[in-house]
C-alpha atoms as one frame of an Amber mdcrd trajectory, in Angstrom:
protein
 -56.754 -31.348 -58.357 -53.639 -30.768 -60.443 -53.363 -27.464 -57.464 -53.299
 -29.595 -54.673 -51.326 -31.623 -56.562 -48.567 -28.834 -57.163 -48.896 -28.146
 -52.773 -47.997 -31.515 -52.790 -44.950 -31.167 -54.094 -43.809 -27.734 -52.433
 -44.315 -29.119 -48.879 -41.978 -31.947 -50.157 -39.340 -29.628 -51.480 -39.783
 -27.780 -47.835 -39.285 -31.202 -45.765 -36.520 -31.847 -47.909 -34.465 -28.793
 -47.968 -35.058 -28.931 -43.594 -33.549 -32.618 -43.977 -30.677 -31.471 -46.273
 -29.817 -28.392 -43.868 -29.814 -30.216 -40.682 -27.828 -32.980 -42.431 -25.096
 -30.856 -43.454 -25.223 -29.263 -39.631 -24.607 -32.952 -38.129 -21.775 -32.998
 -40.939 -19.944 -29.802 -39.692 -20.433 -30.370 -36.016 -19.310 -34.280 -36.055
 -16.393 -33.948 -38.788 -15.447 -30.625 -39.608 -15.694 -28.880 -35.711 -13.611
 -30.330 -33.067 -15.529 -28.013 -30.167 -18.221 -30.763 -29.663 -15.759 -33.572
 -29.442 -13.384 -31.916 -27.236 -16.322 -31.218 -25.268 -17.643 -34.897 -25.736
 -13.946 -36.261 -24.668 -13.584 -34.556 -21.682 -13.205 -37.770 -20.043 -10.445
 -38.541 -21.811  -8.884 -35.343 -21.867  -6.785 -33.436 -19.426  -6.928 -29.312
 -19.378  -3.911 -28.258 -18.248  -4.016 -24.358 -17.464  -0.504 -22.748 -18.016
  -0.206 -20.013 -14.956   2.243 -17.204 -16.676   5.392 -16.204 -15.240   4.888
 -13.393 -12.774   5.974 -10.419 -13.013   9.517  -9.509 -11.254  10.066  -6.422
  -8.887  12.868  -4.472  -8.689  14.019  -1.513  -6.565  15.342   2.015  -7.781
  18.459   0.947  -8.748  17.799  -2.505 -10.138  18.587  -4.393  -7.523  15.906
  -7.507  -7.413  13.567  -7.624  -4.456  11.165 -10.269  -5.854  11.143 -13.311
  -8.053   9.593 -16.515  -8.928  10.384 -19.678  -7.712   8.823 -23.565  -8.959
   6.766 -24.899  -6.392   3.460 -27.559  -6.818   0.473 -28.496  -5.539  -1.218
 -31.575  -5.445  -4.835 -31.735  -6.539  -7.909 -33.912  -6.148 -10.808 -34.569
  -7.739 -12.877 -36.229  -4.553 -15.356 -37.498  -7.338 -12.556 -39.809  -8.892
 -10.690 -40.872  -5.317 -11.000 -44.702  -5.117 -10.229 -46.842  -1.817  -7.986
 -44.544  -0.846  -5.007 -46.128   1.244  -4.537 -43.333   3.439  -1.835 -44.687
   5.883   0.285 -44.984   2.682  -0.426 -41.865   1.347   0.282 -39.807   4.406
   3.559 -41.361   4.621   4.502 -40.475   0.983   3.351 -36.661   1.596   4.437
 -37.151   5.972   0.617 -35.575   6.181  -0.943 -36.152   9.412  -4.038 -38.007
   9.222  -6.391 -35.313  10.365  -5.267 -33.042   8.505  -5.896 -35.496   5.264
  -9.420 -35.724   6.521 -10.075 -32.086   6.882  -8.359 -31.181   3.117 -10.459
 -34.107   1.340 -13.484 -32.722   3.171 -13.142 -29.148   2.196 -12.005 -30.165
  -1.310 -15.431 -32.333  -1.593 -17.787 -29.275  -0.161 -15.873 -27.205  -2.970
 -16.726 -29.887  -5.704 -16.991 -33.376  -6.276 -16.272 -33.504  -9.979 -13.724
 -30.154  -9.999 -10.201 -30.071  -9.041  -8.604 -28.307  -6.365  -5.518 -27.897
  -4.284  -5.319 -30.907  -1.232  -1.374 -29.688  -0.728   0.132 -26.839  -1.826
   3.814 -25.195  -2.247   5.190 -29.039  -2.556   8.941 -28.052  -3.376  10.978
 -30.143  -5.505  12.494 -32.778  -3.615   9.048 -33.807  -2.169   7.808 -33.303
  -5.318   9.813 -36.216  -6.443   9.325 -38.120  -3.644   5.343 -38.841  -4.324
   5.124 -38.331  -8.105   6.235 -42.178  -9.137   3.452 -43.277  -6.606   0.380
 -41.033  -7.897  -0.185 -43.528 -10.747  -1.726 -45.553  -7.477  -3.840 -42.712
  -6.457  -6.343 -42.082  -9.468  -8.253 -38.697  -8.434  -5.081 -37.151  -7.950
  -2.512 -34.956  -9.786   0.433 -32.252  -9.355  -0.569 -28.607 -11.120   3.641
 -26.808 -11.475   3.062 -23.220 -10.519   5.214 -20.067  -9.346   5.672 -18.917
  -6.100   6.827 -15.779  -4.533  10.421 -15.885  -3.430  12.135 -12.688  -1.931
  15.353 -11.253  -2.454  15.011  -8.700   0.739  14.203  -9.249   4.224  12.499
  -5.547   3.997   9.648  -3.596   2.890   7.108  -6.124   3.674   3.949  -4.000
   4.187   4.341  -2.199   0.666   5.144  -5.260  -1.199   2.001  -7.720  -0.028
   1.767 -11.285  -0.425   0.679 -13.460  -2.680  -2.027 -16.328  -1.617  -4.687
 -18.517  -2.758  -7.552 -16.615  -3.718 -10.632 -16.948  -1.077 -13.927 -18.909
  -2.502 -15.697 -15.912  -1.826 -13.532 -13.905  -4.404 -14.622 -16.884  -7.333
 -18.300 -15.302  -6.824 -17.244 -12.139  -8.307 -17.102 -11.372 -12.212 -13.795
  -9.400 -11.307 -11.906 -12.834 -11.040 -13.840 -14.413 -13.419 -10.554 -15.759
 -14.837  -9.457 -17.461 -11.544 -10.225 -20.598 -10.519 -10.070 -22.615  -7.235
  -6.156 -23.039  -6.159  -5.070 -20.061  -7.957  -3.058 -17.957  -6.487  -3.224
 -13.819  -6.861  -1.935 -10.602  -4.747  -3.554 -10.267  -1.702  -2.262  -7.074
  -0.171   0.174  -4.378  -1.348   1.585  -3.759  -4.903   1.603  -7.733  -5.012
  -2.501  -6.741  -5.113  -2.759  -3.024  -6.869  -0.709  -4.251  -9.786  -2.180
  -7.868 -10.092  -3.772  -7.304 -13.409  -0.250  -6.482 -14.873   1.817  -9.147
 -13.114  -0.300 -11.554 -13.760   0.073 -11.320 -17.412  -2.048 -13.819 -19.152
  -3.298 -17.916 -18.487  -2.571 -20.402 -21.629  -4.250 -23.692 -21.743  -3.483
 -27.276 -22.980  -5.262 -30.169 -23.844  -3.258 -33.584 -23.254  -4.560 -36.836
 -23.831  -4.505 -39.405 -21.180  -5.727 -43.033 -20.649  -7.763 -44.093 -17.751
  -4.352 -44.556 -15.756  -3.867 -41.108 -16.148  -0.602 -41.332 -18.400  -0.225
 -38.453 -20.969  -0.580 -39.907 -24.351   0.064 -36.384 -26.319  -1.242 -33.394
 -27.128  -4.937 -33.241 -28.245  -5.302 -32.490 -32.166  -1.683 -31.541 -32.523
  -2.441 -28.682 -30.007  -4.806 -27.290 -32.171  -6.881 -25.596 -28.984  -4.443
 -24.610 -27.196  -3.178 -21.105 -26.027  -0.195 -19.765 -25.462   0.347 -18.027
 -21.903   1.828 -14.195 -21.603   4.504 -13.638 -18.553   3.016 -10.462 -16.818
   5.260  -6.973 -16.180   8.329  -6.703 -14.512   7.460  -3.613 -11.715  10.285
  -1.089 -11.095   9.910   0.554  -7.886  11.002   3.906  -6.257  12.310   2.595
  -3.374  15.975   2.217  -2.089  15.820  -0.642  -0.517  19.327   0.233   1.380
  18.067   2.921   2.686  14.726   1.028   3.204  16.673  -1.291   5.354  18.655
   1.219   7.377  14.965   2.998   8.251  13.514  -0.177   9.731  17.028  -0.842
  11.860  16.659   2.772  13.353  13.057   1.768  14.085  13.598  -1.265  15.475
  11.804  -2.136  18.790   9.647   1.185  18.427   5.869   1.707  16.884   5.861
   4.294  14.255   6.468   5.581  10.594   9.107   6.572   8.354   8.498   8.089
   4.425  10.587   9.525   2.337   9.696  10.791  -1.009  11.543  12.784  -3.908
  10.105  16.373  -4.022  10.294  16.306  -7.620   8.521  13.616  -8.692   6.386
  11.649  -5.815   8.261   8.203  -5.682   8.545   7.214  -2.499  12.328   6.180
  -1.521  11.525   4.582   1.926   8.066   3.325   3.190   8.989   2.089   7.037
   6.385   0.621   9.050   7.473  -0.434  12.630   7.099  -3.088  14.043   7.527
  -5.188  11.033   8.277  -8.629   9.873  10.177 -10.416   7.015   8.122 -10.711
   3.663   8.918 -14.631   3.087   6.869 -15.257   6.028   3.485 -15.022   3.510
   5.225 -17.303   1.803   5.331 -21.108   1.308   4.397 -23.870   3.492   3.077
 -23.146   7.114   2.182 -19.252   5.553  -1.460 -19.921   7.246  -0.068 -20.331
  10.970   2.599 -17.910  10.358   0.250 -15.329   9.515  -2.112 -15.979  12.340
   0.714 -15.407  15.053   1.444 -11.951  13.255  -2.384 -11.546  13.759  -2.313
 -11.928  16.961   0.693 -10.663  18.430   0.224  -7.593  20.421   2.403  -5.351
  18.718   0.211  -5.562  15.587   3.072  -6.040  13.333   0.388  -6.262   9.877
  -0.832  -2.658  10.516   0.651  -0.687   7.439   1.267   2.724   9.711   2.724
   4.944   7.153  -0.874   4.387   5.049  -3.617   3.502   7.748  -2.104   4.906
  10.874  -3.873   8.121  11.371  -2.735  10.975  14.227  -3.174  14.086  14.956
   0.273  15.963  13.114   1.002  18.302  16.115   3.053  21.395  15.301   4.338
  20.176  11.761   0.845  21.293  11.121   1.316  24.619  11.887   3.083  25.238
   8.628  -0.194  24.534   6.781  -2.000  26.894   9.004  -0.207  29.739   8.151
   0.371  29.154   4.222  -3.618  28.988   4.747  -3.597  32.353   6.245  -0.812
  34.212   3.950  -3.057  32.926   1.376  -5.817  34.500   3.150  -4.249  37.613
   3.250  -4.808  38.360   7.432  -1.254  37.694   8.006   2.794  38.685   6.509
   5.749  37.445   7.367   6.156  40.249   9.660   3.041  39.855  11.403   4.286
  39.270  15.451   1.817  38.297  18.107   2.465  37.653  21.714   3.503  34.390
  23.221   0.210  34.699  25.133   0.207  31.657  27.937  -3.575  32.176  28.790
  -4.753  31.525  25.472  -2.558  28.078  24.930   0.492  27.112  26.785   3.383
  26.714  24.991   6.150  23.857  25.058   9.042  26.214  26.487   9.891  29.639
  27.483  11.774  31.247  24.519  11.959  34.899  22.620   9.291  37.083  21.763
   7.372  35.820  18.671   8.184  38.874  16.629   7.535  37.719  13.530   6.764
  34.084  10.991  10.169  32.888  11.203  10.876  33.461  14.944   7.477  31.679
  15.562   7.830  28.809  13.655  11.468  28.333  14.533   9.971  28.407  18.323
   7.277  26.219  17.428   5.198  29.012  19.591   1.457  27.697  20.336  -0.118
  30.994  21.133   1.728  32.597  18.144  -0.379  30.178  15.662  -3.802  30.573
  17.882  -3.747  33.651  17.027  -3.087  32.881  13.153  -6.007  30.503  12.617
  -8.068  32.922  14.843  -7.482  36.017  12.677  -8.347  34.118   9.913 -11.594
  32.682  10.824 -12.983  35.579  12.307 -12.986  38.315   9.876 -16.807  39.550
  10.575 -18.321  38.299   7.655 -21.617  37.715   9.988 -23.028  39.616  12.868
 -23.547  36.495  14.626 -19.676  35.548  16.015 -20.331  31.858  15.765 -21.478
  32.035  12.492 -18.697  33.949  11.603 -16.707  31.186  12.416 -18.372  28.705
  11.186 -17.666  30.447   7.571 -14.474  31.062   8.157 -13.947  27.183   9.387
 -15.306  26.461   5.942 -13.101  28.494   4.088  -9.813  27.652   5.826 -10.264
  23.728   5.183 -10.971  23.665   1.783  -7.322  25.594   1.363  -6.126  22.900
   4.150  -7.675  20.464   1.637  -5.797  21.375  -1.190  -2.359  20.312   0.224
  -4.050  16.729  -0.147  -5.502  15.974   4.018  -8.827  14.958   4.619  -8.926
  12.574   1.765  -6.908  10.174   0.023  -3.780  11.107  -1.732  -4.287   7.990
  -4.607  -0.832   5.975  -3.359  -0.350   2.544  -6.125  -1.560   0.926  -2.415
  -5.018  -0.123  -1.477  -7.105   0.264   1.828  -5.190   3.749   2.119  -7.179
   6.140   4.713  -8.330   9.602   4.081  -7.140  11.185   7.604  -9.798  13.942
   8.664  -9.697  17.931   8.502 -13.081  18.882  10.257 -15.650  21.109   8.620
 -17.920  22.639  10.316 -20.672  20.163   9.692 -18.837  18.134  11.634 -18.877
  20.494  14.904 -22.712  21.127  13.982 -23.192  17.416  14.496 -21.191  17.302
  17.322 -22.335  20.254  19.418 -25.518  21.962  17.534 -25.735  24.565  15.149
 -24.220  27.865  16.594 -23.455  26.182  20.029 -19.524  26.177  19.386 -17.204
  29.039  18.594 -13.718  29.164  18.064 -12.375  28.375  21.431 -14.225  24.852
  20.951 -11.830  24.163  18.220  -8.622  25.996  18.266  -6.116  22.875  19.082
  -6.694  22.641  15.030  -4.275  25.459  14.995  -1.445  23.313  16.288  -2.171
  20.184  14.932  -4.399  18.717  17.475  -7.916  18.048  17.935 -10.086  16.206
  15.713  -7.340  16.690  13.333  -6.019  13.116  11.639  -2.933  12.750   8.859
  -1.044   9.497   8.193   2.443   9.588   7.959   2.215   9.077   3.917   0.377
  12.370   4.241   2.905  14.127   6.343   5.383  13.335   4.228   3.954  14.853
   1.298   2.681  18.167   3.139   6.787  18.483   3.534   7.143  17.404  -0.627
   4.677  20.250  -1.230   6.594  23.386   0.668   9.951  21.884  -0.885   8.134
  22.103  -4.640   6.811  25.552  -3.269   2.774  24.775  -4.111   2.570  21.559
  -5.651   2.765  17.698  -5.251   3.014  14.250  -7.876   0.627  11.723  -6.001
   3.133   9.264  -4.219   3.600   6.441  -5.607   6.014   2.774  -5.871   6.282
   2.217  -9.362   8.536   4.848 -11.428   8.235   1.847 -14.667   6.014  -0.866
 -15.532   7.854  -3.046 -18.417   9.986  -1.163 -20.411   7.670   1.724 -19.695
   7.018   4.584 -17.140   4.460   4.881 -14.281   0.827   5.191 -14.730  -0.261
   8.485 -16.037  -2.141   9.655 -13.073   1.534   9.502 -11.463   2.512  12.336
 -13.376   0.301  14.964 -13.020   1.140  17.910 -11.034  -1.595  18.931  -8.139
  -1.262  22.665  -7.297  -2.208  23.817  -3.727  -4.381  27.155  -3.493  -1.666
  29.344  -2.196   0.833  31.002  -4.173   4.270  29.724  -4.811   5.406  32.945
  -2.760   3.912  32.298   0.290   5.957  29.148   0.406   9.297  30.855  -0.026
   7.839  33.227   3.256   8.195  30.144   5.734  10.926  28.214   4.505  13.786
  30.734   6.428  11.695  30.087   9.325  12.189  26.370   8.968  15.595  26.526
   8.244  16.183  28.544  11.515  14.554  24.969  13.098  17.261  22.796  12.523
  20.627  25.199  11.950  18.877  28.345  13.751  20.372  28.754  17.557  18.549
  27.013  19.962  16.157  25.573  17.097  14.339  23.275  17.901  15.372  20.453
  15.294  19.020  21.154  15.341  19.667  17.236  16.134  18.600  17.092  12.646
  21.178  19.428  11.255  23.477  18.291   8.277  25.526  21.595   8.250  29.029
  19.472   8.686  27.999  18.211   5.291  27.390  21.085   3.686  23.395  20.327
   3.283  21.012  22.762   4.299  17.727  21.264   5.948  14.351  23.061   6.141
  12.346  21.307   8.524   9.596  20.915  11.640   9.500  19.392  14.610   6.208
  18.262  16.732   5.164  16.779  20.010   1.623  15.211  19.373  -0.553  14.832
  22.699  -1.803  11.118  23.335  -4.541  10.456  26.059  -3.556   7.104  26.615
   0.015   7.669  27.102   2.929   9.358  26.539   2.903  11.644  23.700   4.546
  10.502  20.172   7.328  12.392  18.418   7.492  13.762  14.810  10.186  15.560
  12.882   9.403  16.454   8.929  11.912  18.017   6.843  13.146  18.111   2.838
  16.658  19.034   1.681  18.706  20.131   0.218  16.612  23.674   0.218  18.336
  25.033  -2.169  17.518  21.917  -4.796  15.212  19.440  -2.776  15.760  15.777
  -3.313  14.323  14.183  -0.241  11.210  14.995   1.575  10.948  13.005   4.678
   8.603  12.377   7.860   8.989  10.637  10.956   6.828   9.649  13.580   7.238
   7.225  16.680   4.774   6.472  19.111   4.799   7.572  22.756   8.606   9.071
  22.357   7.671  12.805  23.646   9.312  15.622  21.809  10.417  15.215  18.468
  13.283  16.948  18.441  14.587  15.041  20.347  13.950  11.528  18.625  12.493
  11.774  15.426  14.788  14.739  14.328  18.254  12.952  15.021  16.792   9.700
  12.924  15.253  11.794  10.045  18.609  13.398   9.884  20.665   9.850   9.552
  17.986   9.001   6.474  18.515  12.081   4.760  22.498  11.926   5.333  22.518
   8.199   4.101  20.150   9.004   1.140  21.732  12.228  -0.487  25.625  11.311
   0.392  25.061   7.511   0.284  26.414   6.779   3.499  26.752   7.608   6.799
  29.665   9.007   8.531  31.861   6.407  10.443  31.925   9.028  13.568  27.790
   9.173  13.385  27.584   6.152  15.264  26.377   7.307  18.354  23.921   8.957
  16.383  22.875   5.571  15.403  22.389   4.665  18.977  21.106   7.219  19.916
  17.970   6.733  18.184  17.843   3.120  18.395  16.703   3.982  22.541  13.276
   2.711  23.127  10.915   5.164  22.901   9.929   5.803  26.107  13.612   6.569
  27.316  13.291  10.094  25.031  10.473  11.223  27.098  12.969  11.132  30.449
  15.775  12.482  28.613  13.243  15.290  27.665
């Protein structure tokens, strides 16, 4: 008895000390945390997210391409919308009717109990105009944001837009921070550096009363958080020279880059045609963007980065750095300018050695190149033989950074393509092609694909004699330097000598006689240019012009491509404009007497192939 007696009293002491725990739970959670009541007065409670201060961007020199201007956008809550008068409040906002309709129905398939945006990028002034009133609107309120506002009229494609982010995007744990209405880069650096411009979201609880009037902060702001203003971004570019680009390119399809040799910031990034950057920006961006989308000239199309053509004869210069490498050729190797293998563009000397050929640009000269260097008997079987040699040459093509992406601080980049011979087994069957199938790779045709971004670095490489820095826009982030990946040096698989072996050759191009870049000279100045010119063939129409060049030789600062659709030879086109860029770039103007070189290239395109 006195046992059960003792169990008696030990479930008690059990029950009890259960009581006494949960008791002192229900204490903590009810008095001593505030979570559960700021949770409980929700109702009652307004969370007011503070969007940061975006990051700024700058050009090489300071100069401010890209700020932040107040805008505001006017939310709902559909759940909380009571007998709307809409007449009235489509006057206040000047709102057609319809379009009232269609935002409140969109905002209530988004949510009927969450906020989001019914008009955005309200501006001051009509800011002012509606906010008194919204006191007679309950469901509605004005979130105070930044909005993109843009210093230059240039340079649209690398900077990007900022825009509301897409629903779809809110289903992803990578913007897990976002909500509906925010806004975040959609394209360019605007989108590859969003993470650092961003900076960081505070929040803020207010009270308010069931009018919706702020009665103070919540707990003496005791939950709140503090927002952090993202990065400033200090670019590469010149944007003066950036400007003067597009105005040569004006009216024409095509690609300008410019790089510095010695470090792989890009100076000038021209796409053509373009348009003005404030156009993704600000009221009426949706319809402004759809008539870019649909005008024929496809002004959105970043060329210099997803533009991919075959490089014609620049090309060549690859090829035979491949096959000095190789060891099959010298710089005195001479071969005949042998019309039934490949016509060349013109009748000129005897290709009696490298620098006569490339100064020549001579077609059956670099057949004969790539041909001694794939076939070098290393199977019975001549298409196999080939077929190894095919293998061999494009991973050394590879290592100049073609056939994949270079890594540019821009997304949706494309890799170009340098065929291997899987490719030709797929094509035409294994041992069923041989090297006549594919020898327009030798001058830059073919299958062959670079972009312009790529071109422009192949030139970056011979100036740095064997290596390249990964282009890129953003020499500083804060008060600090690029990303490190920017700074690493990728070596080519030829040796810094072979380099030095066709650089006379390319100086002979544009100051040689009867060159054939010499509209690209900069003698008068005292500036040596090494450089290449190239007619690229184009089934569909005329052919498109390309010039690529660095200078000075002697101590490169600017490595440069151009390339303009269906304007026939480039030395006739592209050479003259890349010569204006580099002239404006290393001596900071151009010459008052140069004007005619100015209109000169600003022709059309298709009046070069005539004057050709």
């Amino acid at each position: 008895m006195q046992y059960l007696e003792g169990r008696k009293y030990v479930v008690q002491a059990i029950f009890l000390t259960v009581a006494l725990v949960f008791a002192a739970r229900l204490f903590y959670i009810q008095v001593l945390d505030g979570s559960y009541k700021l949770a409980a007065d929700r109702n009652t409670l307004q969370r007011l997210v503070q969007v940061p201060y975006r990051g700024l961007i700058y050009d090489r020199k300071g100069q401010l391409l890209v700020q932040n201007t107040p805008v505001y956008d006017l939310m709902v809550v559909p759940r909380e919308v009571k007998q709307l008068d809409s007449a009235r409040f489509c006057q206040l906002l000047q709102l057609p009717l319809e379009e009232l309709r269609a935002s409140m129905k969109a905002a209530k398939a988004f949510s009927r109990v969450k906020a989001s945006p019914l008009v955005q990028n309200l501006s001051t002034p009509e800011l002012a105009a509606i906010q008194d009133n919204l006191i007679d609107f309950p469901g509605f309120s004005i979130k105070a944001r930044m909005a993109r506002s843009y210093q230059t009229q240039n340079l649209a494609h690398a900077l990007g837009y900022v825009g509301s982010i897409p629903p779809t995007f809110l289903e992803k744990p990578k913007y897990a921070k976002y909500s509906p209405g925010d806004f975040l880069g959609i394209s360019g650096l605007e989108s590859f550096y969003e993470p650092i411009l961003m900076g960081r979201r505070g929040v803020q609880y207010r009270m308010v009363n069931v009018r919706g009037i702020e009665k103070g902060a919540f707990r003496g702001g005791e939950f709140d958080t503090l927002s952090v203003a993202g990065q400033d971004l200090h670019t590469s570019i010149d944007i003066d020279l950036q400007k003067y680009g597009e105005e040569l390119m004006a009216g024409k399809r095509g690609s300008i880059v410019a790089l510095d040799p010695k470090t792989g910031e890009i100076l000038a990034f021209v796409s053509s045609p373009t348009f003005e950057p404030a156009m993704l920006s600000g009221k009426g961006m949706g319809n402004r963007y759809m008539d870019l989308l649909n005008n024929p000239e496809r002004p959105l199309i970043d060329r210099p980065l997803t533009a991919s053509y075959s490089p014609g004869s620049v090309f060549k210069l690859v090829n035979e750095l491949v096959a000095l490498q190789m060891g099959v050729v010298t710089p005195q190797t001479g071969f005949d300018c042998n019309w039934k293998l490949v016509r060349c563009t013109h009748r000129h000397e005897p290709p009696r050695n490298l620098s006569v050929a490339i100064k020549n640009s001579c077609n059956p000269y670099f057949y004969q190149v790539m041909r001694t260097a794939l076939l070098r008997g290393r199977s019975r079987n001549a298409r196999e033989d080939v077929r190894l040699g095919l293998s061999e040459w494009r991973r050394q093509v590879m290592s100049f950074g073609l056939g994949d992406k270079l890594g540019v601080d821009l997304l949706n980049e494309r890799k170009g393509l340098i065929p291997s011979s899987d490719f030709y087994d797929k094509r035409y069957g294994l041992h069923r092609w041989n090297f006549r199938t594919i020898y327009s790779l030798s001058i830059g045709q073919g299958e062959m694909q670079v972009t312009g971004l790529q071109m422009a670095n192949i030139l970056a490489t011979i100036a740095n004699r064997g290596y390249y820095y990964t282009p890129h826009f953003v020499r500083g982030i804060g008060n600090g330097g690029p990303l490190p990946e920017y700074r690493e040096r990728h070596y080519t698989s030829v040796d810094q000598r072979h380099f030095e072996d066709i650089i006379p050759g390319m100086q002979e191009v544009v100051d040689g006689r009867n060159g054939t870049g010499n509209l690209a000279s900069l003698a008068q100045f005292g500036i040596s240019v090494a450089g290449k010119t190239g007619t690229v063939q184009n089934p569909h129409g005329y052919d498109h012009a390309t010039f690529a060049a660095f200078a000075p030789v002697e101590d490169p600062k600017i490595a440069i491509a151009v390339f303009i659709e269906n304007a026939g030879f480039g030395g006739t086109s592209a050479a003259p404009m890349a010569a204006l860029m580099m002239e404006k770039y290393l001596r900071g103007n151009v010459a008052p007497y140069r004007k005619r070189w100015e209109e000169w290239v600003m022709r059309p395109a298709e009046s070069f192939i005539r004057i050709h």
